[in-house]
N, CA, C and O atoms as a CHARMM CRD file, in Angstrom:
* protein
*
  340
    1    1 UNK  N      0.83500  -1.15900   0.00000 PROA 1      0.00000
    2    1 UNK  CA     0.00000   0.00000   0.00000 PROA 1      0.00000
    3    1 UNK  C      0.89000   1.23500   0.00000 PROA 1      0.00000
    4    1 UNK  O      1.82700   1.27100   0.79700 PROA 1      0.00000
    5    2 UNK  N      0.68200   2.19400  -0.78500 PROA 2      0.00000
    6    2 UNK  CA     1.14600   3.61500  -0.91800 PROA 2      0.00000
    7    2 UNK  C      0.93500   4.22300   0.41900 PROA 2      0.00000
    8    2 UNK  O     -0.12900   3.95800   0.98000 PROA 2      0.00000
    9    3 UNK  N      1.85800   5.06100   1.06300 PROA 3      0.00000
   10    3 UNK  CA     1.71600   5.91000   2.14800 PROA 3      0.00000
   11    3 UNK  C      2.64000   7.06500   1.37800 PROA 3      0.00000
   12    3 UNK  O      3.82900   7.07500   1.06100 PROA 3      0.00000
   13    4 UNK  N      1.44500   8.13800   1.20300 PROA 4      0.00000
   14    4 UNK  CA     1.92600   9.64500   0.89200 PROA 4      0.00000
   15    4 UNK  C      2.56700  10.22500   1.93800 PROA 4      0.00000
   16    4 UNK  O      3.13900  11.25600   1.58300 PROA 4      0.00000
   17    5 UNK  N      2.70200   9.95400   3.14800 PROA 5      0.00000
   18    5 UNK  CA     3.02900  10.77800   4.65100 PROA 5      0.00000
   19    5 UNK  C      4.01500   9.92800   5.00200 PROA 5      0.00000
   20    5 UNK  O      4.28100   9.97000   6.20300 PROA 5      0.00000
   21    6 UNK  N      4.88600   8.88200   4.10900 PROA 6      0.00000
   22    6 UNK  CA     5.67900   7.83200   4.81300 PROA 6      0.00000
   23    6 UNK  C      6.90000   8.89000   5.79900 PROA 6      0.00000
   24    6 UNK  O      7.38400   8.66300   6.90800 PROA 6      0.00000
   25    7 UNK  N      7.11100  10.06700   4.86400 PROA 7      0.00000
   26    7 UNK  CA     8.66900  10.87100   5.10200 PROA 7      0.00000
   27    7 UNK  C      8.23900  12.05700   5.78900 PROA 7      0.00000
   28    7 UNK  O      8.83300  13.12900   5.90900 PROA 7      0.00000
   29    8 UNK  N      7.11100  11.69900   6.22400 PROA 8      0.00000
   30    8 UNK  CA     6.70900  13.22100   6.92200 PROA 8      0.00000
   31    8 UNK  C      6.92900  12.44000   8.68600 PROA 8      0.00000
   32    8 UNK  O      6.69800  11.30700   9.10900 PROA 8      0.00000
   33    9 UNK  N      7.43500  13.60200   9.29200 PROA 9      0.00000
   34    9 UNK  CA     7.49800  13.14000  10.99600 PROA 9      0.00000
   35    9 UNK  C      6.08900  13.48800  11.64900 PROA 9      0.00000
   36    9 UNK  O      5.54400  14.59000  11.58700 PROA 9      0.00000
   37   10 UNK  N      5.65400  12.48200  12.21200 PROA 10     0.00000
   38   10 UNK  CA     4.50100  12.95200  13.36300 PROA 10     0.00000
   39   10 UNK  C      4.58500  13.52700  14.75600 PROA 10     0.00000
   40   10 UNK  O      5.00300  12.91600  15.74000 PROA 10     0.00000
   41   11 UNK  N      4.14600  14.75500  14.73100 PROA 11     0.00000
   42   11 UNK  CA     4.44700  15.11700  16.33600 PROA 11     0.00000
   43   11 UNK  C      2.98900  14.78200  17.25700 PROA 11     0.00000
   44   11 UNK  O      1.95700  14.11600  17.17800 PROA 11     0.00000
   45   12 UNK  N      3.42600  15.37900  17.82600 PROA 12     0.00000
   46   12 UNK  CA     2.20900  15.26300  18.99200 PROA 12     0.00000
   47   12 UNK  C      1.05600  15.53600  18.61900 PROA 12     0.00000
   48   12 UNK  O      0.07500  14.84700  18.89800 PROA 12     0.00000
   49   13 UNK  N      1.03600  16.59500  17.93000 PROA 13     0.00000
   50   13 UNK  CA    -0.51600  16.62700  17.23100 PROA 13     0.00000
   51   13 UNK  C     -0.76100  16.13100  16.09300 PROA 13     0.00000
   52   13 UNK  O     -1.71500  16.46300  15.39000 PROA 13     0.00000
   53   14 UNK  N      0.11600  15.25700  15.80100 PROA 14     0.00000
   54   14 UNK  CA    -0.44200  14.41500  14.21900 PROA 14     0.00000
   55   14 UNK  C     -1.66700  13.57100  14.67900 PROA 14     0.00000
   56   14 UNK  O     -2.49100  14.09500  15.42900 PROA 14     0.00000
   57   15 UNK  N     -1.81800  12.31000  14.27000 PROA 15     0.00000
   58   15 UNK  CA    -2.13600  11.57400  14.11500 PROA 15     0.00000
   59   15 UNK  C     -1.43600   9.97000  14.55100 PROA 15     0.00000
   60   15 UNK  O     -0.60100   9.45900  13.80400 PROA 15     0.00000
   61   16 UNK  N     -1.84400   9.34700  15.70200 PROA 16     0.00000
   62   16 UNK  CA    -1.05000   8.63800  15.91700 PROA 16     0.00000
   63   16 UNK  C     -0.78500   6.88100  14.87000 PROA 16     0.00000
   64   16 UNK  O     -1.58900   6.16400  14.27300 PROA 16     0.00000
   65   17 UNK  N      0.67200   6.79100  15.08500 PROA 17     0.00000
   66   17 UNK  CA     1.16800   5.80400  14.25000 PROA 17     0.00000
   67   17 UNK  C      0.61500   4.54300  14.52700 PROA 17     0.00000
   68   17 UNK  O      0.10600   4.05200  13.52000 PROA 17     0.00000
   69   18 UNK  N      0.50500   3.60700  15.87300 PROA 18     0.00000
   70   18 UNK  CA     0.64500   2.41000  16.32600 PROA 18     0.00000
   71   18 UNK  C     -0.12900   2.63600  17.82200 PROA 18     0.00000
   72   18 UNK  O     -0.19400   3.64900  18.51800 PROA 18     0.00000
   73   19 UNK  N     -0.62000   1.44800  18.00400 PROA 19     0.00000
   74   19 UNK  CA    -1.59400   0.83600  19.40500 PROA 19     0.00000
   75   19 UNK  C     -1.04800  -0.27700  19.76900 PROA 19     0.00000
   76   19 UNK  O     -0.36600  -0.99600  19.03900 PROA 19     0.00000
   77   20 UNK  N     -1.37600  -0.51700  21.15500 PROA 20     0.00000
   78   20 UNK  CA    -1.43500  -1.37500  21.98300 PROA 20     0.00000
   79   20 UNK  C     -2.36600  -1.32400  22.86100 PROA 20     0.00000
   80   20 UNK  O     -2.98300  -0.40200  23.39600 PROA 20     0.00000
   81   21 UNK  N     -2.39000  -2.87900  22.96600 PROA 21     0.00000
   82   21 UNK  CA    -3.28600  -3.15500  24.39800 PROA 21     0.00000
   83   21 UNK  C     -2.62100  -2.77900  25.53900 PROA 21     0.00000
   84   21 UNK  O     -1.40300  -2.86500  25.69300 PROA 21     0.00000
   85   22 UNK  N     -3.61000  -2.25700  26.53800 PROA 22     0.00000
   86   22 UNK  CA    -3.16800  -1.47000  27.89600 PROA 22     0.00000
   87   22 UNK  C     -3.34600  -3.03000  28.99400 PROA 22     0.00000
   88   22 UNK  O     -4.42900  -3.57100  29.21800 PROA 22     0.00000
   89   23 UNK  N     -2.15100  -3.44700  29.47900 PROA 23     0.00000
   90   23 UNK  CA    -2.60300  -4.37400  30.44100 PROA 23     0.00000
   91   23 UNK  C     -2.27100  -3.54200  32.09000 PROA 23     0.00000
   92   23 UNK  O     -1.10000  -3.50500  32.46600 PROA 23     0.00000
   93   24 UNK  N     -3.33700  -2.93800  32.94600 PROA 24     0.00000
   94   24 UNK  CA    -3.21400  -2.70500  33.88100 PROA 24     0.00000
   95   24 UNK  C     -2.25400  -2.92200  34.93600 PROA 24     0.00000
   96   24 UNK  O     -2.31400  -4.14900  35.02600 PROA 24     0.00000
   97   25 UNK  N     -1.83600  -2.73600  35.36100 PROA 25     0.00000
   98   25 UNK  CA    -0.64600  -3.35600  36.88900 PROA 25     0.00000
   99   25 UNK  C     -0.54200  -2.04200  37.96800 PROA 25     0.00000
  100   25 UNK  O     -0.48300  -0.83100  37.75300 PROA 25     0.00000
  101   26 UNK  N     -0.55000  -2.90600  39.34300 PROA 26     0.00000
  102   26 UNK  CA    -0.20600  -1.97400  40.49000 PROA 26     0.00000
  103   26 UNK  C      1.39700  -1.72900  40.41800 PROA 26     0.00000
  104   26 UNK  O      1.94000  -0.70400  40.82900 PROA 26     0.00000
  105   27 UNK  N      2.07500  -2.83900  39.82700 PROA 27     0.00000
  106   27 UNK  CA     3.33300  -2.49000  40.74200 PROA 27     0.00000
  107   27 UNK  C      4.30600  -2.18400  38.82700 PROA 27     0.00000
  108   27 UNK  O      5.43100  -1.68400  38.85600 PROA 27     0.00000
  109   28 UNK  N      3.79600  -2.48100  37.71900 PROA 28     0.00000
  110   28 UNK  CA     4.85500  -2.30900  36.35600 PROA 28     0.00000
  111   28 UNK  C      4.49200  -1.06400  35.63600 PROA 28     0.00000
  112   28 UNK  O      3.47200  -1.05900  34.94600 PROA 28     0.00000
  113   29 UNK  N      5.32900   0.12100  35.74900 PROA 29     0.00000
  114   29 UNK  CA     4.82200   0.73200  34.26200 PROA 29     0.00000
  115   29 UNK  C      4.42700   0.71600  32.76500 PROA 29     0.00000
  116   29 UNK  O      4.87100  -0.23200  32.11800 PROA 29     0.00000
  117   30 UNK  N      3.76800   1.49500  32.20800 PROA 30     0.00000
  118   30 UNK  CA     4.03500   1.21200  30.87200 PROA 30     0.00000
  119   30 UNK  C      4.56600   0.74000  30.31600 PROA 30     0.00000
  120   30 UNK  O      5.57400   1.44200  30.40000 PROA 30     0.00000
  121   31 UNK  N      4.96900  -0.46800  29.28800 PROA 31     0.00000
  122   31 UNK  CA     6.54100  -0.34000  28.65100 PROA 31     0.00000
  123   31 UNK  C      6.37000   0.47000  27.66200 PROA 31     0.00000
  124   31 UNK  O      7.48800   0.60400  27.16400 PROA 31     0.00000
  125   32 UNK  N      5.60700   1.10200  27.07500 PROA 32     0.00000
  126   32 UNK  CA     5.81000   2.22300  25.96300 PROA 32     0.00000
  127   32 UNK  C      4.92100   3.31500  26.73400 PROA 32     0.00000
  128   32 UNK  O      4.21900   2.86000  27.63700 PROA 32     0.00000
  129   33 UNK  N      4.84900   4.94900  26.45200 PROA 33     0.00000
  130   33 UNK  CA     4.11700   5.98000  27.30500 PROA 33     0.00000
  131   33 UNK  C      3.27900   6.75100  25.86800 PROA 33     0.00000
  132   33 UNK  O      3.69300   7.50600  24.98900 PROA 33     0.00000
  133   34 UNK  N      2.00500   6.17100  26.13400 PROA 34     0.00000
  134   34 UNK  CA     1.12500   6.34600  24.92700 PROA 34     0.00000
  135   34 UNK  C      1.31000   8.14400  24.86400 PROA 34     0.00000
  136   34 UNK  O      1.88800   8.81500  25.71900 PROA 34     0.00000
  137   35 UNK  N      0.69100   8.63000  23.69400 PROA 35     0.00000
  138   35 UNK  CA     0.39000   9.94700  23.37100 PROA 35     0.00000
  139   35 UNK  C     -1.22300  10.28100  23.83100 PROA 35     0.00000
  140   35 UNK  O     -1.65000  11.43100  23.93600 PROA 35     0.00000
  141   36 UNK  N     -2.20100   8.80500  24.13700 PROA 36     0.00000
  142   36 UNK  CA    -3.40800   8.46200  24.48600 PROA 36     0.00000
  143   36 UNK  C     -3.69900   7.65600  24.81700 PROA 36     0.00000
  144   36 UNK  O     -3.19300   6.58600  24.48000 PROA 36     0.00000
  145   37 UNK  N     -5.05400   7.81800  25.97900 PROA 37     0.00000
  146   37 UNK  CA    -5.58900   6.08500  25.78600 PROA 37     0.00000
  147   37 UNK  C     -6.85300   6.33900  25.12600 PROA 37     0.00000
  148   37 UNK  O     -7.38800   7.42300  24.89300 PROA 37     0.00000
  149   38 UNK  N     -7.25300   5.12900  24.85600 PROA 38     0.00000
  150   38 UNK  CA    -8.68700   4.95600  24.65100 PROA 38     0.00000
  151   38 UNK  C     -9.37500   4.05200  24.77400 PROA 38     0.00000
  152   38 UNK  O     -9.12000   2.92400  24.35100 PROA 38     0.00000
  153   39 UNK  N    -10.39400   4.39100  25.38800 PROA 39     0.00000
  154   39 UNK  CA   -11.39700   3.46200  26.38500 PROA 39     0.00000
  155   39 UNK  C    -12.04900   2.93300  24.93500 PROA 39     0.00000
  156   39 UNK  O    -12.40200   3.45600  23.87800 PROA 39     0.00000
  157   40 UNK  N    -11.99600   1.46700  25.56000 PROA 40     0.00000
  158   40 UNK  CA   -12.72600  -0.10300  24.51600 PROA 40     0.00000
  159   40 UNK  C    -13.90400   0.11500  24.99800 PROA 40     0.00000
  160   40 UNK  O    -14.70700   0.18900  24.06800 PROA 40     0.00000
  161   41 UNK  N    -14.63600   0.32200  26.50900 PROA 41     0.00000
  162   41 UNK  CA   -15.74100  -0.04500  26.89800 PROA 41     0.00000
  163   41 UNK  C    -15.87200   1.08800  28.24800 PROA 41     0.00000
  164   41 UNK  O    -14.94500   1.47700  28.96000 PROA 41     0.00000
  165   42 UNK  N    -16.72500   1.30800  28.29900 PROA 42     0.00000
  166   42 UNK  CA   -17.36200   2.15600  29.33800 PROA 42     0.00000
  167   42 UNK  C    -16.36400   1.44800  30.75200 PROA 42     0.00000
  168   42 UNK  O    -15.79400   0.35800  30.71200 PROA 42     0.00000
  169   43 UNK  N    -16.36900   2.47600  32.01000 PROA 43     0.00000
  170   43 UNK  CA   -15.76500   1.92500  32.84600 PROA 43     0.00000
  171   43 UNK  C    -14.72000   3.63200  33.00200 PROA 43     0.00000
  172   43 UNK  O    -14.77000   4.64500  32.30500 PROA 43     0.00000
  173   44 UNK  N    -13.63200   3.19900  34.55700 PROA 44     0.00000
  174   44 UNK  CA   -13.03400   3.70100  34.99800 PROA 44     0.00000
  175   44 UNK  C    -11.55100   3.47800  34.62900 PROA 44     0.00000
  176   44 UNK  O    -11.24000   2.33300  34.30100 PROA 44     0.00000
  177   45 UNK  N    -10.65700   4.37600  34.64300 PROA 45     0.00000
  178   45 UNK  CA    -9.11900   4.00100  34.48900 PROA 45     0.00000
  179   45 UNK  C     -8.57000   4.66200  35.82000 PROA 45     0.00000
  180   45 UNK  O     -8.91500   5.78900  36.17600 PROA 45     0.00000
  181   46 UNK  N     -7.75700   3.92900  36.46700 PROA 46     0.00000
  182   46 UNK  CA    -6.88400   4.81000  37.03100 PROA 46     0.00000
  183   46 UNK  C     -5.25500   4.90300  36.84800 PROA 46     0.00000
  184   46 UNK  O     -4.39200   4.04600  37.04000 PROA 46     0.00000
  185   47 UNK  N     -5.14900   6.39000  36.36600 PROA 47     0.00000
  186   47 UNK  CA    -4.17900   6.60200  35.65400 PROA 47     0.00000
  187   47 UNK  C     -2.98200   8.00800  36.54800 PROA 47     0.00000
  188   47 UNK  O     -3.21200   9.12100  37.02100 PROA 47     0.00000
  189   48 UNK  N     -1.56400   7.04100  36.38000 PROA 48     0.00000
  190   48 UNK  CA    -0.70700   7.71200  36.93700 PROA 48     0.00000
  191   48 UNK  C      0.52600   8.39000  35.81100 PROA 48     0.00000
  192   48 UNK  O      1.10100   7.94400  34.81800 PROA 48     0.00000
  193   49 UNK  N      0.56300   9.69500  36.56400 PROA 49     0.00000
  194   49 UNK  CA     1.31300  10.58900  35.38000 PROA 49     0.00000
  195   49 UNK  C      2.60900  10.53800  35.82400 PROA 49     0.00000
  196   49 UNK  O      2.86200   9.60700  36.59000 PROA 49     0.00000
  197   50 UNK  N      3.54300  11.33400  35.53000 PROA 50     0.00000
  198   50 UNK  CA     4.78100  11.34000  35.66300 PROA 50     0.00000
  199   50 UNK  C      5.37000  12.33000  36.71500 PROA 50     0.00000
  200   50 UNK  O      6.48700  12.84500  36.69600 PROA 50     0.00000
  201   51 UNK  N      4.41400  12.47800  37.60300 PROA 51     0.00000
  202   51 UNK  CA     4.62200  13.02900  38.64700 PROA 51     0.00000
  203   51 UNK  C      4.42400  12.35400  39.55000 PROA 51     0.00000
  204   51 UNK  O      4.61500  12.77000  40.69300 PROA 51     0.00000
  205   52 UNK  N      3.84100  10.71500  39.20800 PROA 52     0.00000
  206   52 UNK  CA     3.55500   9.68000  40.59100 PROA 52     0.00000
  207   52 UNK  C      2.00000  10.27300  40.79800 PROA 52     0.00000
  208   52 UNK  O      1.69000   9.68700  41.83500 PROA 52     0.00000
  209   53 UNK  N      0.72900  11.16400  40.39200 PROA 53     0.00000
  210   53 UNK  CA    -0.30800  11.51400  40.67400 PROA 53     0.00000
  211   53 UNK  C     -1.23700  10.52000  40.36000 PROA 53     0.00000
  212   53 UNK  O     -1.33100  10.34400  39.14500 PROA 53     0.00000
  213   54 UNK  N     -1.88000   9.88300  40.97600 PROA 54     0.00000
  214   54 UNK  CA    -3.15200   8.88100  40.19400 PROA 54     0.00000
  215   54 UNK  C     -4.47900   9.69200  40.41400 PROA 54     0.00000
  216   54 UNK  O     -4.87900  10.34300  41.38000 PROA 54     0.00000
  217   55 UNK  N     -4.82900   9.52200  39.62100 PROA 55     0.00000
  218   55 UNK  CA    -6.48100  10.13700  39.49200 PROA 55     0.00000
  219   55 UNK  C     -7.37300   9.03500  39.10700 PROA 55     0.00000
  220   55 UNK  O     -6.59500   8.24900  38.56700 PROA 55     0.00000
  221   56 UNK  N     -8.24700   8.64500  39.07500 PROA 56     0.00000
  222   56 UNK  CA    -9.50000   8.38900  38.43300 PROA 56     0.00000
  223   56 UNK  C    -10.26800   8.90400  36.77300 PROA 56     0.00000
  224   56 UNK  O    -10.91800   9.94100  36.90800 PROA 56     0.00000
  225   57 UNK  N    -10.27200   8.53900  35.82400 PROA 57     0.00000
  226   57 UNK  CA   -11.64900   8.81400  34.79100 PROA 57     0.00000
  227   57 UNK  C    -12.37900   8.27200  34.29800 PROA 57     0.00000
  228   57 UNK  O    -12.06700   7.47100  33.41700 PROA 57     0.00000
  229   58 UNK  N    -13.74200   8.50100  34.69000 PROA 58     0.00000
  230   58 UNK  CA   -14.95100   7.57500  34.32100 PROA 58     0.00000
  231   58 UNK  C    -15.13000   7.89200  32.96000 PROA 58     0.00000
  232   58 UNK  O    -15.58200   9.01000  32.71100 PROA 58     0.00000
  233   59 UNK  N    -14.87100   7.14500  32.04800 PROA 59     0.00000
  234   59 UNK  CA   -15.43900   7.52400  30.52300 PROA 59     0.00000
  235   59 UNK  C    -16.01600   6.13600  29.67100 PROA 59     0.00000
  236   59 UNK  O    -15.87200   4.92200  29.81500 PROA 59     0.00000
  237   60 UNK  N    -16.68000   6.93800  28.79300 PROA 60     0.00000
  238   60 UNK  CA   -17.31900   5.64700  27.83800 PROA 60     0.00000
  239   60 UNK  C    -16.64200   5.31000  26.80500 PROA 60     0.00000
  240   60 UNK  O    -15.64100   5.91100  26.41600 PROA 60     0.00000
  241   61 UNK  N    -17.16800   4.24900  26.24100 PROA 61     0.00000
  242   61 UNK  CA   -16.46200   3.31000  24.84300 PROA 61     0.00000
  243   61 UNK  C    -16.18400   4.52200  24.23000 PROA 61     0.00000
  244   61 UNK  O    -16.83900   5.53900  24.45500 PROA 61     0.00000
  245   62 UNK  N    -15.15400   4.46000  23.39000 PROA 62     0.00000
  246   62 UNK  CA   -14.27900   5.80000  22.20600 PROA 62     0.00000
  247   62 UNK  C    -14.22300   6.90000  23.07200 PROA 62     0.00000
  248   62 UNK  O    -13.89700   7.88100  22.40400 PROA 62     0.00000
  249   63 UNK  N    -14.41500   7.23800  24.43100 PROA 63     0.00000
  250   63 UNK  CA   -13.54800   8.02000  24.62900 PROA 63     0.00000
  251   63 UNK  C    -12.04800   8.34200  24.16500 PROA 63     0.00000
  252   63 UNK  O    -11.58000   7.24600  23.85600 PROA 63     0.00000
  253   64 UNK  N    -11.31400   9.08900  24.01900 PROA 64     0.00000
  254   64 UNK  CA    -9.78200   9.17800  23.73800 PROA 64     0.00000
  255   64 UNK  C     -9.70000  10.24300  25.07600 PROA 64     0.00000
  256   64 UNK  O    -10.47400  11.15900  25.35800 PROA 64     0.00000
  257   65 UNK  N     -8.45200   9.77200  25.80700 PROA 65     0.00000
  258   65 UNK  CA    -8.24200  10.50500  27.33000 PROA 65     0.00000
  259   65 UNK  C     -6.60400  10.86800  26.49800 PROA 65     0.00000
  260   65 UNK  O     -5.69700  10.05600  26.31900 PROA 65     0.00000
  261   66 UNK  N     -6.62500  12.32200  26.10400 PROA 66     0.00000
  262   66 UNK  CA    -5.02600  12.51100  25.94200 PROA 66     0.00000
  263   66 UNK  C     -4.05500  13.40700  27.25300 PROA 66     0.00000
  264   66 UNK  O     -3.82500  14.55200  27.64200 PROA 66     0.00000
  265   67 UNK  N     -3.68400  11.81800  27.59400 PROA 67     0.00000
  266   67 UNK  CA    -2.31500  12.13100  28.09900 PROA 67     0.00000
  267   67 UNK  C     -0.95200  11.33900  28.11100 PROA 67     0.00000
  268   67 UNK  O     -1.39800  10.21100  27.89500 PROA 67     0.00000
  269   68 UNK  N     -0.07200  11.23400  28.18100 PROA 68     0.00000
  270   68 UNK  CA     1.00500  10.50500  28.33500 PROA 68     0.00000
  271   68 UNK  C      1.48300   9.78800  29.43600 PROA 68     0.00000
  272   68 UNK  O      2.46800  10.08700  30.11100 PROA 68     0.00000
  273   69 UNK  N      0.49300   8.50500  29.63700 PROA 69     0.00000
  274   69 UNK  CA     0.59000   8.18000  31.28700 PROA 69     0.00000
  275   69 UNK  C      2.00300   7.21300  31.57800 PROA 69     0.00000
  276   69 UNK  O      2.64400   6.71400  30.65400 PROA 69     0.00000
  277   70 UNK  N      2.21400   7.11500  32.43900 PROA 70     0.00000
  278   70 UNK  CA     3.00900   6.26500  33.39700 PROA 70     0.00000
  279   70 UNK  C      2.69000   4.49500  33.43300 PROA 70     0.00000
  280   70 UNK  O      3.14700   3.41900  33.04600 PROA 70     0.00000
  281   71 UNK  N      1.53500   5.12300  34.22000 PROA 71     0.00000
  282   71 UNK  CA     0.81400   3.53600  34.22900 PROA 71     0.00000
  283   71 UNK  C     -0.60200   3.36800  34.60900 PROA 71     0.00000
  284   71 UNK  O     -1.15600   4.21600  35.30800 PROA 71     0.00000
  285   72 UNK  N     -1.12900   2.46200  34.24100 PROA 72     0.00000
  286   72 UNK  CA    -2.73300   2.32700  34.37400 PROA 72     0.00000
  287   72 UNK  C     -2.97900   1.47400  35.50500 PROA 72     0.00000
  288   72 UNK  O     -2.93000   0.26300  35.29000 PROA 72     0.00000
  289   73 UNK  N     -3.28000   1.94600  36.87300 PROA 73     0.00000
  290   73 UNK  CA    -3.30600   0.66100  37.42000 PROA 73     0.00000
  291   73 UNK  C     -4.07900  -0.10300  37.95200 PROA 73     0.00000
  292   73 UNK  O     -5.05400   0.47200  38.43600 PROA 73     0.00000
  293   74 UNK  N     -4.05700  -1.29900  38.08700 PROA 74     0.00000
  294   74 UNK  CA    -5.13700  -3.03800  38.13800 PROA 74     0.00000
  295   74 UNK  C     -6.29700  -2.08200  39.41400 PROA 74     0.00000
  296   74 UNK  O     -7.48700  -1.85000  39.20200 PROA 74     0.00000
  297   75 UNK  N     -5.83700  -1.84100  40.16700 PROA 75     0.00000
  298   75 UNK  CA    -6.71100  -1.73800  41.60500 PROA 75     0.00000
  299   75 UNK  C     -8.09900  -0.28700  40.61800 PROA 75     0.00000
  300   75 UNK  O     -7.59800   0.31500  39.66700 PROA 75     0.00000
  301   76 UNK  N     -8.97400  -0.08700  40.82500 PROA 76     0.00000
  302   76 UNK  CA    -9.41000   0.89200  40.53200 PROA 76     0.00000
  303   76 UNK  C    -10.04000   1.28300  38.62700 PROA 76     0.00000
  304   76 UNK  O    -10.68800   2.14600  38.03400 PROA 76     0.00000
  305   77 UNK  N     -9.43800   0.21500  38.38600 PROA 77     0.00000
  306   77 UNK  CA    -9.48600   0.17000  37.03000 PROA 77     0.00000
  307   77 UNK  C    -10.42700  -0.89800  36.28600 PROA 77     0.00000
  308   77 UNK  O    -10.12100  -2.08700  36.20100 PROA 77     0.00000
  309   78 UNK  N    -11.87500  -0.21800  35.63600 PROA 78     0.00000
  310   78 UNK  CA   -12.36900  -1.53600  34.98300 PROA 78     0.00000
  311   78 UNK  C    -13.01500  -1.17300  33.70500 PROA 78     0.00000
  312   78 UNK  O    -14.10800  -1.63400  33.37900 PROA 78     0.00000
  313   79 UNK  N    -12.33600  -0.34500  32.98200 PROA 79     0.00000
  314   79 UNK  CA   -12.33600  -0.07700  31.76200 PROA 79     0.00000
  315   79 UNK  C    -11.68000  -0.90100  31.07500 PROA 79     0.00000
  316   79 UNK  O    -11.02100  -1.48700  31.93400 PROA 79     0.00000
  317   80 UNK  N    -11.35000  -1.45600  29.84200 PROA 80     0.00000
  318   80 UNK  CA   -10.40500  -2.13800  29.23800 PROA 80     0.00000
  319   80 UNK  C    -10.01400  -0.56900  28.21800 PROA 80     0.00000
  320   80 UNK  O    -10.86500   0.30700  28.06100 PROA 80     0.00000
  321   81 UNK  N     -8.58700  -0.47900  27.61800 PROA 81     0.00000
  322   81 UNK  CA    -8.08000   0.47000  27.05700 PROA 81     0.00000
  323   81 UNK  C     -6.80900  -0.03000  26.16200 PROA 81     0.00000
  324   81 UNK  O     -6.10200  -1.03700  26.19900 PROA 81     0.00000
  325   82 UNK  N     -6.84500   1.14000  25.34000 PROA 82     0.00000
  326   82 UNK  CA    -5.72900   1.07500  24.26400 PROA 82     0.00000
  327   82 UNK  C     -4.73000   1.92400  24.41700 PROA 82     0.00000
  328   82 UNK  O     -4.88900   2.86300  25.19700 PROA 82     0.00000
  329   83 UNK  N     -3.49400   1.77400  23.70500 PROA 83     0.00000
  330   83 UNK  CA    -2.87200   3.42400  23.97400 PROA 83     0.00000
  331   83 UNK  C     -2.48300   3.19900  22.47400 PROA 83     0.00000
  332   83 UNK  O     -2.31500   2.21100  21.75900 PROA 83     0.00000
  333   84 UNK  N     -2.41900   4.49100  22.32500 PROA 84     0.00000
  334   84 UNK  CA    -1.92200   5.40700  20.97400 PROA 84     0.00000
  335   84 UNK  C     -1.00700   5.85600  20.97500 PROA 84     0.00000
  336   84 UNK  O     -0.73300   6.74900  21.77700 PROA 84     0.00000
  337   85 UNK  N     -0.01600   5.32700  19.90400 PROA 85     0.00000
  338   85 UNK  CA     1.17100   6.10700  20.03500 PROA 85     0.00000
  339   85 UNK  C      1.92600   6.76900  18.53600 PROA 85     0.00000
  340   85 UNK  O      2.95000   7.44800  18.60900 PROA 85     0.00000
């Protein structure tokens, strides 16, 4: 398949390249630090930034939550999610 944008760089506000599945954990970070997540299904995330802050967000299926988290973690969390990167 042709990609017209192969040589163009994506920044932060492009459009993201590649996903993964988000597997939750109390005690492992990320191994990659999405540009987003996005909620598969209605439900809660709890999500820690790079300041060690965890918060809570209740959102529904296709939400997109943009931030660059740390880690998503198991306790508090029953959304299933993607990250965007």
């Amino acid at each position: 398949m042709s990609d017209p944008f192969a040589g163009v760089a994506s920044g932060l506000s492009g459009p993201a390249t590649r996903h993964f599945a988000v597997t939750p954990s109390d005690t492992v970070d990320l191994a990659i630090r999405p540009r987003a997540l996005v909620f598969q299904t209605d439900g809660a995330a709890v999500i820690r930034d790079e300041a060690g802050t965890d918060l809570t967000y209740a959102r529904y299926a296709g939400d997109i939550l943009p931030i660059r988290a740390v880690r998503v973690l198991l306790t508090g969390t029953t959304a299933t999610l993607v990250g965007w990167i």
